[in-house]
Each structure stands twice: as C-alpha cells, then as structure tokens.
N, C-alpha and C positions, 0 to 999 in steps of 0.2 A: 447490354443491360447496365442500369446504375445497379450497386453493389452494395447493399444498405451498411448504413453507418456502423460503427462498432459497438457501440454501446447497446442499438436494437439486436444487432447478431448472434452477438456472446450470450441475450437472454432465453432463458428456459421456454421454448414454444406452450408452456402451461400458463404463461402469463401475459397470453397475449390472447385475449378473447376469441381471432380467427382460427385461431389451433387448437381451440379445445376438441378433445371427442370424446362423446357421450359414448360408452357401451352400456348398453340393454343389459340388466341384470335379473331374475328373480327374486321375488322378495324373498327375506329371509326375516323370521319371525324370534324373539328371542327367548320363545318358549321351548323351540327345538333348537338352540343354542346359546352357550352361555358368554356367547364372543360380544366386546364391545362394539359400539356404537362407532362411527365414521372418525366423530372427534374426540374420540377418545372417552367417550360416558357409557358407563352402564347405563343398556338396554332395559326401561321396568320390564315387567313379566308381564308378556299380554296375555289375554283370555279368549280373546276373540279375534279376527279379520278386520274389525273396525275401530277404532281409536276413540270415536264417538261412542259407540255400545261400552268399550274398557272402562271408559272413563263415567258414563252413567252406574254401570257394574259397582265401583269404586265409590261414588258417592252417595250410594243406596248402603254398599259396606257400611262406609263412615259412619252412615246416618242412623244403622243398623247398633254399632257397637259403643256410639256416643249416646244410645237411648239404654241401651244395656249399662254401661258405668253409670249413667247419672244419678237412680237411687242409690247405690253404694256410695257414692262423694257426698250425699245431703245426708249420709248419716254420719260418716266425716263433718261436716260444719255443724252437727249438733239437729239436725233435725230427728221425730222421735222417730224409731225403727217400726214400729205400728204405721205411722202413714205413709212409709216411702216403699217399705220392704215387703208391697203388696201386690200380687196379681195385678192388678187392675191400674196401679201404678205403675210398673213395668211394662203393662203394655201401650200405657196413653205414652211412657218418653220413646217405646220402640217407634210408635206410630207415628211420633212426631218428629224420632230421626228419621223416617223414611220421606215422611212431608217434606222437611226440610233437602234431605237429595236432589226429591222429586225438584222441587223449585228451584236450587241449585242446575240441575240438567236442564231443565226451562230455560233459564238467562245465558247459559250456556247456548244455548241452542238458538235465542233471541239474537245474543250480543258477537259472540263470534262466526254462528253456522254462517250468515249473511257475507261477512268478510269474506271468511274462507269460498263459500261458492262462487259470490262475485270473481275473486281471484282466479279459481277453475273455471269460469266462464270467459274468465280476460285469457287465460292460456289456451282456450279451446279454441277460440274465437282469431290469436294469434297463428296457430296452426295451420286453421282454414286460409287463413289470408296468405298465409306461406306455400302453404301446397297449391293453391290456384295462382297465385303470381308467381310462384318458379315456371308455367308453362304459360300465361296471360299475357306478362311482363303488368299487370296492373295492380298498382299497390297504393291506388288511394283509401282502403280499406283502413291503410295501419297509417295510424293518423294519431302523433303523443296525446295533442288536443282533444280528441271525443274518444280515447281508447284509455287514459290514464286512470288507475284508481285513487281514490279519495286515504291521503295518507292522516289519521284523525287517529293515533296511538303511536308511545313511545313502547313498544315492546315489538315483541315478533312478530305481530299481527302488522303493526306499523311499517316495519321492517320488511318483511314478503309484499305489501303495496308497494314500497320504493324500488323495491329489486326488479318489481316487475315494470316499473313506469320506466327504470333506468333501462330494460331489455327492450322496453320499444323505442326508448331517444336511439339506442343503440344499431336498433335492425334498420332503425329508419334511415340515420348516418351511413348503414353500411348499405344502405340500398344509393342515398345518394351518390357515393364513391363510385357504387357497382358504375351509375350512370353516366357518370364522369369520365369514368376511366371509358367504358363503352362509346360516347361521344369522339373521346380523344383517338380509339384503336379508328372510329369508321372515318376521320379525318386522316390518319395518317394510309391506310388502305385504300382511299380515293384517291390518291396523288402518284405520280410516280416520277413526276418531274421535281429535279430537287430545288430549288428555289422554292417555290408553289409550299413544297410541301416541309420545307423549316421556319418558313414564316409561318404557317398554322401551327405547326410541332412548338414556337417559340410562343405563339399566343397561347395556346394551351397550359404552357408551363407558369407563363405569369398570372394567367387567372386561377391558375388552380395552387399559388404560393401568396395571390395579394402582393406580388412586386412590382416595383415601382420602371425596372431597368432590365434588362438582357440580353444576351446572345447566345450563338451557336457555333463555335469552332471547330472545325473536325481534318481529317487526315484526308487531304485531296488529291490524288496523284504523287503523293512521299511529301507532300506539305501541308500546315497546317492554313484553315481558312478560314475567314469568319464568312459562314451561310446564312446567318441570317441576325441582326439587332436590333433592338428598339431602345431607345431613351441612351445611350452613350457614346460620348464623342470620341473621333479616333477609334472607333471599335478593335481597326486593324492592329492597334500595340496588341489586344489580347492574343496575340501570335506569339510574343516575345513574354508573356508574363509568368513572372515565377509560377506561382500559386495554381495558373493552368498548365503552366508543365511535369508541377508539382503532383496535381492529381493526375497526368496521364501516367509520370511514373509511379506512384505506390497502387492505382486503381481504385482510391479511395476518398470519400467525396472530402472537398476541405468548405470549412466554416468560418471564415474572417470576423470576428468585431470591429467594429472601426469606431474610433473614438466620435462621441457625441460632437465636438466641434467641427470635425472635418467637412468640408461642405464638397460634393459634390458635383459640378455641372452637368447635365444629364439631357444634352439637347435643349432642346424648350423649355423645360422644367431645373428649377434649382432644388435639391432636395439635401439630405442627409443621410445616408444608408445606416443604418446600425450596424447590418449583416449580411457579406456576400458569400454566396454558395456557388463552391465550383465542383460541378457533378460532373464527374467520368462517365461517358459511353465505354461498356464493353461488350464484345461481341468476342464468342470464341475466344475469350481467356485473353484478348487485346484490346488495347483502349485505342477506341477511335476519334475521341473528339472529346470534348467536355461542353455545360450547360453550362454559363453565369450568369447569374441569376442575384440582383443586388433591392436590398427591402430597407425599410425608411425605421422597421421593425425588428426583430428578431422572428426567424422562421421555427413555425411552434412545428411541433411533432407531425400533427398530423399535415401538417403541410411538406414536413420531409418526407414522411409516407410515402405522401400520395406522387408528388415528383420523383421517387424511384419507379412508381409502378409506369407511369407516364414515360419514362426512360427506357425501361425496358420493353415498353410499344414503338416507341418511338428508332432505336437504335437498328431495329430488323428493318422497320420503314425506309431507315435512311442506309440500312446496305443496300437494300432491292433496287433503291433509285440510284446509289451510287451504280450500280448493276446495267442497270435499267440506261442509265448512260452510254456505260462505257458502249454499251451492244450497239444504243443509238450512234457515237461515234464512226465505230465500225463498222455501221452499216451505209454511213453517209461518206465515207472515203473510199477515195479508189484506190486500190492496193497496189498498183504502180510509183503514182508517181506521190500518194500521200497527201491530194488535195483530195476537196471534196468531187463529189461525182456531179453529177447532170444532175438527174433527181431532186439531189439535195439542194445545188445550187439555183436551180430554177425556183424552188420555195423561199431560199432566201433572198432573192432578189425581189420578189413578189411584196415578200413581208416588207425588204427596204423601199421599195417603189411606192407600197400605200405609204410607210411612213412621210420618206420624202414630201408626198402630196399633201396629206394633210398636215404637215407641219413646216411648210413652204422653205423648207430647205434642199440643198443640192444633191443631186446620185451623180457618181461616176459610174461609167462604162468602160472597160478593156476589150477586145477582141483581139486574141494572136494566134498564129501557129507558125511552129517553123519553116523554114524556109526549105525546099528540094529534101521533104522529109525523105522518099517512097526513092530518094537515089539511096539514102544515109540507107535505108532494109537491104534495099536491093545491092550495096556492093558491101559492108560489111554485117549484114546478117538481121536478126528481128532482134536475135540479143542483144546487140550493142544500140539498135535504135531504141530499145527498152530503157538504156544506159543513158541514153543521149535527154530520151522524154525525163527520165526522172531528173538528169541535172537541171532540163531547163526550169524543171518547176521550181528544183532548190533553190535556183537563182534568182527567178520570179519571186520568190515568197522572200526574201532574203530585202527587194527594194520595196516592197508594199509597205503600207503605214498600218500601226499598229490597228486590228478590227476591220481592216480589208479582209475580202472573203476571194482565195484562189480557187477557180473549180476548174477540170479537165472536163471541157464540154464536150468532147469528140476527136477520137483517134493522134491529132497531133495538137488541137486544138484548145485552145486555153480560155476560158472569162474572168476578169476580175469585176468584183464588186466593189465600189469605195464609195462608203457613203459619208455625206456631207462634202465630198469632193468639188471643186467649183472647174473650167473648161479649163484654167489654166495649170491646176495642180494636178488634174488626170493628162495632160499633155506630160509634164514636168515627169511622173512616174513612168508613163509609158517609153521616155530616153532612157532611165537609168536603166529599167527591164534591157532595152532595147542594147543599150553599150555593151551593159554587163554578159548576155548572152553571146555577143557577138567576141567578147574577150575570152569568153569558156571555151576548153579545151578535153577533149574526150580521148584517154589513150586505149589503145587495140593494137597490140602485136606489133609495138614500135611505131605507129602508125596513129600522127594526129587527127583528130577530127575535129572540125570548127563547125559551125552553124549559124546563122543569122533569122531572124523572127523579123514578120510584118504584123504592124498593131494598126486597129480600127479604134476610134474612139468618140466617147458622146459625154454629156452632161448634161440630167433631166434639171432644171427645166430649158438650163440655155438651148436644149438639143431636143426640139421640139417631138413628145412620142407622148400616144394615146394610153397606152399604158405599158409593163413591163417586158410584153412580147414587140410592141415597138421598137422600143429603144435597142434592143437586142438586133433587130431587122436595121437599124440603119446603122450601130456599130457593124454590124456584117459588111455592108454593105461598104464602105470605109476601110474595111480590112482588104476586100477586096480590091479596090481602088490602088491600097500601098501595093499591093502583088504586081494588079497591072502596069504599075509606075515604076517596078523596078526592082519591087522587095527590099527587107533590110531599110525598112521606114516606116515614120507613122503619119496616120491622116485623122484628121478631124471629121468628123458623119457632116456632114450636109444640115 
C-alpha cells in the first residue's frame, strides 16, 4: 500500500469529512435541563415540541405585554390618564399586541417556513437517493445542478442552503472517487500478467493525478525494475535514483519541486514538471517498488488522495502477478535440467513462428541429444545420467545468444529456439554447443565421463516448413541424419 503522507496522518480523523460519525441521540429539551447548548449557548426555555409553536407562543407574549405597557408610557409622555387608563383602551392596545404577533408568526411562516421545508425536502430527497444507490449503484438522482438550493440571505437561513449545496458537490465528488477507484480495482483484478497489468496500473495513476510523465519500478527477483513508463527517457536510471531509493527506505512518499526553468525532455513532448512524486508500494510492512509520477503542476490534495488509495489496489495486484509468475515459471521448467519443458516450449515456438511469418524475419532451429546416452544409465547408473543431462543443458545454455529459448524436449533430447537467427548463425551456435559438450567432463568415483551430442538444424524461411510443427520434423530429421553419419556432428535439415 502507499502510506499517506504526514501531514494527512498526524490529522485528527474529525477533520476529514470520510471519518465523521454521526451517533443517534435523543433529543434533549432544555426545560428538563439546565445544560448548555452544543456551542456553548444557553438553551432558551422551550414550551413546547416545536420551535415554530415556541416561537408563536412568544410573539403573542410580546404582543400581549407591549399592549399592557402601552397606556402606562402615554401617561409618561403627558397623555391625560382619563383616555389611556381605560378599559376599553387597554383592550384595543392588548388586541392589537396580539394582531401585531398574529402577523409577525404569518411572515414568519411566509418567509422562513418555505426555506426551512425546502431544505427538509432537499435532505429527504438526499437520503432516498442514498439508500437506493447504495444497492442500485444509480446516482443520477443527486445531481448539484437540479438538487441545489437557492442561497438568497446572509444569515442562517443563507447559510443551512450553502451547507447543504456544499454536501451534495461533496457526496457527488465522493461518489466520483468511489468510481474511480472501483474502475481502477476491476483493471487491476483482470490482469494477472505483469506487464498487461502495470501499464494499466500506470495509466490509472496518471489520469487520476493529471500528469504529464511516469513510471513503475518495483523489486523483481532482488532487483529493482522499471515495469512499466510513459513520457521519460532513459527510464532505466530510475533504478539508480536517489529520491526513489530514498522512498523505498523511509516508506514514505517524496514530493520534489523543481525549479520553473528546468526543462525537462519527456519523450515526444518537451514540458516542465513543477513537481515529482515518488510513492512507495508497501505490502507487509516492505516497500516494493515505488510510482513516479512527474506534473507540469503541483499535485493538489486530492490528487494525492486519490493515488494513495489507487496504490494500495494496486500494490496486492502487483504481488498476485509477481505470484502469478513465479508459479507460471515453475510450471513451465523442468526440474532436471532447469530449461523449459515440452509444453512450454512447443507454445513458444508457435508464438515465434507466427511472429517470424508475419514479420518476414528468420527462426532458428536446434535438435540435439546426447550421444550413447542409455550406455551413460546403464553402466554408471540414472543418477549420474541425471548429472550428465543437467551439465549438458548448462553448457547449452551457457553458448545460446541472449532470448534463445532452451527446452528439454524428451528424455535426453534437447530444442533450441533462436529467433531472428539466419542458417549461418544457427550453424555457428550449434559448434560451440557442440565443442563445448564434447570438452565437458563428468566426475563419478574417480571415474571420468565424457559425452558428445548430434545436432539437426533449420532456418525458417531458408528452411522451407508449413508451419511450426514442420520445421521441428525436418530439424528431426537432420538430427537423425548427424547420428547416422557418425554422431558428434551437425547437419543442416534438407
């Protein structure tokens, strides 16, 4: 897995919107308690279950006790006490504090109720679309566009529209990510081949950071590789670079700036990187490789994110198929002599035969096997012909050219593959095979053992064959020919 950066780690999981959690509480009323409010404010004294009723209650009060003070103030201002201090005046200002509430809870009711429902109607309406697209997967429902409220006040009211328009840019962002990220898991669980699947693993990372460059270097057999790049030249130095050895030792991702002048070559494209990121694969507490990853920009937050979460899909993909190798390896060698088998090499011969043809270039052919193998069992035993078969393949493999393919086709019997070979340079290989073997020495109980090999051999096209089981049939047939003629020699197929 990448290992997210330090400055996201150290922070408070309360400050990161995916870590919040809500507990379900009862309300609590502040007439059966005298405990403050959340942020710290006295709680007024409700009367009722509803904030709307409290609050008419309240301005029916007002309207109540502003109609009762008003004749005692207009005899304060000099009005006479005969016309204010009368029944019938006290009751026209009661009645008209009560009007005036009345109309107050009206606009009330006009100008806010509206907000506030809408608002309950946008969080109902979110809910539903939550709980049917957790099991649908279908969220064109929550859509910022036809789902936002209309933000038209600077107060709370204002304020609760924003929060809530900001919670759907947010669910929708985080529905995007989900996708992304889901995209990225079913690319990397389709693959098991590693190539295949770090060049998708590489494309994912750059579209989901907007970079411009890349690669993928990882720990291949006790060495480090580059699996897969795009956009930089030389990839292979990233083997030897500080900064990526840098993060496999501390496990922790590094962020280069690099100066605005620096230019770059990047393949085909000349660019400028502002910023390159070397992200650690870890797996099991061990870093196996690292991402670099180089942007023409700076890598904003959520692009660091989101390439950790991609890292750590990624880093499992890429053991199963390191895995997923190795098995294949092992299952395509023969546990003698340490070439490949029959099986395996009759596939790869096939694969080089088509290529060969449509790309009107040469196949070589080998055919050998040792000479008076079944005396070599019969007088010093199966063990030491066991001894005898694996030197001669070490031998064999030791003058082949580098991406020649040795396979043990049968019991003493050997094929080489050499593709792009022309009739003269598979002649030329099949001596040194041929000396070399014949110079090999096998000890047993003070007792040397020598051996000499006959080689068949062809060259598609010089060496005219229908297709790959041809060519095989008349290198055969050539191997036998050197036998007939004396062994301890090679023949050209017919």
């Amino acid at each position: 897995m990448i290992r997210p950066e330090p400055d996201l780690a150290n922070k408070s999981p309360g400050t990161n919107p995916a870590h919040l959690e809500v507990v379900p509480q009862e309300p609590q009323f502040a007439s059966d308690s005298k405990e403050t409010g959340g942020y710290g404010k006295h709680v007024p004294v409700r009367l009722t279950r509803s904030v709307f009723d409290d609050l008419s209650i309240w301005m029916i009060g007002v309207g109540v006790i502003i109609g009762a003070v008003f004749p005692p103030m207009l005899v304060g201002f000099g009005v006479p006490r005969e016309i204010v201090l009368t029944p019938f005046f006290f009751g026209v200002c009661l009645l008209a504090g009560i009007v005036v509430g009345g109309i107050n809870i009206r606009l009330m009711r006009v100008v806010v109720m509206p907000r506030l429902r809408a608002l309950v109607d946008g969080m109902r309406m979110i809910e539903s679309v939550v709980e049917s697209a957790t099991y649908t997967g279908d969220w064109t429902d929550c859509d910022p566009e036809s789902c936002q409220l209309p933000v038209d006040s600077d107060d709370v009211i204002g304020e609760s529209a924003a929060a809530f328009n900001h919670l759907i840019r947010v669910l929708q962002h985080s529905h995007q990510v989900e996708e992304r990220v889901g995209e990225f898991s079913k690319t990397m669980t389709s693959q098991l081949e590693l190539g295949p699947l770090c060049n998708g693993a590489l494309s994912g990372f750059i579209a989901a950071t907007s970079a411009t460059a890349g690669a993928i270097v990882a720990d291949v057999g006790g060495e480090l590789s580059v699996l897969a790049s795009f956009g930089i030249v030389g990839a292979e130095s990233l083997c030897e670079n500080d900064q990526v050895r840098l993060a496999l030792r501390t496990q922790e991702p590094v962020y280069v700036e690099l100066p605005e002048d620096l230019s770059v070559n990047a393949g085909l494209v000349q660019f400028q990187p502002r910023e390159v990121a070397f992200m650690p694969l870890i797996v099991q507490s061990k870093a196996t490789g690292v991402v670099v990853l180089a942007k023409s920009t700076a890598f904003e937050r959520d692009s660091r994110s989101l390439s950790q979460i991609f890292g750590r899909t990624f880093v499992m993909a890429l053991s199963n198929a390191m895995k997923h190798g190795d098995l294949q390896r092992i299952a395509a060698l023969d546990p003698l002599t340490n070439c490949y088998n029959r099986r395996f090499g009759l596939t790869r011969l096939r694969e080089e035969y088509t290529r060969a043809k449509r790309s009107d270039s040469p196949l070589g052919l080998i055919m050998f096997d040792i000479d008076h193998f079944k005396l070599v069992n019969d007088s010093h035993g199966h063990l030491i012909g066991d001894r005898v078969l694996a030197n001669v393949a070490k031998e064999a493999k030791l003058h082949l050219r580098e991406g020649d393919v040795l396979v043990r086709y049968g019991g003493e019997e050997f094929l080489c593959i050499l593709p792009g070979a022309s009739i003269e340079g598979v002649a030329e290989v099949c001596e040194r095979i041929r000396h070399a073997i014949e110079e090999m020495a096998v000890q047993d109980r003070g007792q040397t053992i020598n051996c000499t090999v006959s080689l068949g051999f062809g060259s598609f096209p010089a060496t005219p064959a229908e297709d790959e089981t041809d060519l095989i049939r008349v290198a055969d047939e050539a191997l036998y020919q050197a036998k007939n003629d004396g062994r301890n020699r090679t023949v050209e197929a017919a």
